[in-house]
C-alpha positions, 0 to 999 in steps of 0.5 A: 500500500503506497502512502497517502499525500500530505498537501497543503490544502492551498495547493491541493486546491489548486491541483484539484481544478485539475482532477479531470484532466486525469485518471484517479491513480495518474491524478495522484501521481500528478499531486505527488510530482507536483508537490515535489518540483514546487519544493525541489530547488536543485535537481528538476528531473523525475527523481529530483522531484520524487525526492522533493516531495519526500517520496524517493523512497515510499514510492517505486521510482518507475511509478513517476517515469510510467506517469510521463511514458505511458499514462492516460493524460494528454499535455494539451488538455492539461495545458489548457485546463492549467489556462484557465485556471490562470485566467480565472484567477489572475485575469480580470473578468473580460479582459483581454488576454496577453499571450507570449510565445518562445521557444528555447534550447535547452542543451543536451548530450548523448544519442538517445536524448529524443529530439536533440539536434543542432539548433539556433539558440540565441544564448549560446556563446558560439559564434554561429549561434548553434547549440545541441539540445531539445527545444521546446516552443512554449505558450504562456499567459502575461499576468501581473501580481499586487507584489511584482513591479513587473508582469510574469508570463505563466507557461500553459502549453508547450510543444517539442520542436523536432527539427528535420534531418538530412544533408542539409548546410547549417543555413538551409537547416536553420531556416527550416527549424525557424519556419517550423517553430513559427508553425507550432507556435501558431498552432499553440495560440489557435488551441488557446484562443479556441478555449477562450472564445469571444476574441478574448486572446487579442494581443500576441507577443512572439520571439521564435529565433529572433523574428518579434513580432506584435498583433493588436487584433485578432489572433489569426493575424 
């Protein structure tokens, strides 16, 4: 019998909006997780996680991997629900919604890592502005806090960009990634205007390999 979780009833709150996004056993498994990155400062990998919620060694390591590999959840329908969690609580009631896109390479080793490859990253310190890793075009909402001076943007959706293979120059590729990681993030912003109907998503923000770009109108511009 695995241990029963100890939230703070704040959090579980929270993650109870949640609920049906999942199963009843992934559910569980989704607060334990949760939990543990909110209270992991180091380490944000699945262990990590497990250990910062105190459950390294209550729960089997391979019930948090199975949770990621193979269990019944869908990351669109989490990210929206996470989305309107946000806007109900952080959004006024009719306001317009700012959206943010991005993508980002985080940089990996090692030839089984699932979609690392060479690409733009504007952060890395080479000359060609090439880094090896996975990136990640992710959709969030701009929110501003009573205690910060400065909007936040909240993450929502996200997507992993694989980028094509073939013998192309570093040119070709780069120009091929950039149009695909502008098509993702398209799509992310169509599934959150979608969950927000009534032209509510009307001020975009995006920053895909460096191209910026700003709508005052409808999302579809």
């Amino acid at each position: 019998m695995l241990p029963d979780l100890n939230l703070p009833a704040s959090l579980a709150g929270l993650l109870l909006a949640l609920r049906p996004v999942f199963t009843g056993p992934s559910f569980a498994t989704f607060c334990g997780l949760a939990a543990g990155l909110a209270g992991q400062v180091r380490r944000r990998t699945v262990c990590g996680m497990l250990l910062g919620a105190g459950l390294s060694r209550c729960w089997p390591h391979d019930r948090a991997h199975y949770f990621f590999a193979r269990a019944a959840w869908q990351l669109d329908e989490l990210g929206l629900a996470v989305a309107r969690l946000v806007v109900a609580l952080l959004v006024p009631a009719g306001a317009a919604i700012t959206v943010a896109v991005d993508d980002s390479v985080f940089r990996r080793s090692g030839r089984k890592v699932h979609g690392a490859a060479w690409q733009h990253d504007g952060s890395s310190p080479a000359r060609n502005k090439l880094s090896f890793g996975t990136c990640f075009v992710t959709c969030g909402i701009v929110v501003a806090l009573p205690f910060c001076s400065r909007p936040l943007c909240l993450p929502v959706l996200a997507r992993l960009h694989v980028p094509g293979r073939g013998r192309q120059g570093r040119r070709a590729r780069r120009q091929a990634a950039a149009a695909s990681t502008v098509t993702t993030a398209a799509a992310l912003v169509s599934l959150l205007a979608g969950a927000f109907p009534g032209g509510r998503v009307r001020w975009l923000v995006y920053k895909i390999n460096l191209q910026v770009k700003e709508y005052t109108g409808d999302h579809d511009r």
